[in-house]
N, C-alpha and C positions, 0 to 999 in steps of 0.2 A: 835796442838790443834784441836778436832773436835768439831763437833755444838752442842754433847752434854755439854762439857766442858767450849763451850763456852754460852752457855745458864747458866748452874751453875753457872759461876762467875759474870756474867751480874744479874741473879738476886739475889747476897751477894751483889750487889753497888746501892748506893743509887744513883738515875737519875738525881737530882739536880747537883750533884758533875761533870757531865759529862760536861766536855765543846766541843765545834765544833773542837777543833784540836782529841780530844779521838774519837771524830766521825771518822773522816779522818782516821786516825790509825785504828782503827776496821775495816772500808769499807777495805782499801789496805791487809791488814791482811787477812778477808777474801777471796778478788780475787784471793790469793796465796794460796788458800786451795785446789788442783789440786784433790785430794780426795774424794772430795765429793759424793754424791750421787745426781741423779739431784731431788727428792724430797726436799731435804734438799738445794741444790741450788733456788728453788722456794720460800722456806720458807723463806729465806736469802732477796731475792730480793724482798719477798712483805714486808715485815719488812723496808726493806730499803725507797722502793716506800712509804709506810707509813710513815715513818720519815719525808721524802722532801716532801711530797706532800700531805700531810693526806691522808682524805678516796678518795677512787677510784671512780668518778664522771664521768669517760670518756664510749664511746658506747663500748658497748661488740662486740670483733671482728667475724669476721663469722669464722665459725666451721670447714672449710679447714685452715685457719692459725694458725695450733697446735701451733707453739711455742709463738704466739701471744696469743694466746686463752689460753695455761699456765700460760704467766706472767699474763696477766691479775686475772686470776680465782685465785694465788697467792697473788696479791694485792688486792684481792676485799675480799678475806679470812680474 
């Protein structure tokens, strides 16, 4: 499954129905998506940051620590 596919099936289900174990099973699901692209691996992980932790309140990292400075600009998106 890729993130398009998995985007379409996510939004045919209704959000109430999800419980915390369908969580768990999505997250593990996607770690094993070896495929990805890393755009789409950001989108992934602010989505996820969003879930556990709402919105992004934390300092913006300085601007030599790319992969810092991605997740963040990911979950602040």
């Amino acid at each position: 499954m890729d993130i398009e596919e998995l985007s379409m099936l996510l939004s045919t289900m209704d959000p109430a129905a999800y419980t915390e174990a369908d969580f768990k099973e999505a997250t593990e699901r996607t770690r094993g998506m070896k495929h990805l692209k890393d755009e789409a691996r950001l989108q992934l992980y602010g989505l996820y940051k969003q879930a556990l932790e709402g919105d992004n309140t934390t300092p913006q990292p300085w601007a030599v620590e790319f992969v810092a400075k991605a997740k963040w600009n990911a979950w602040h998106e």
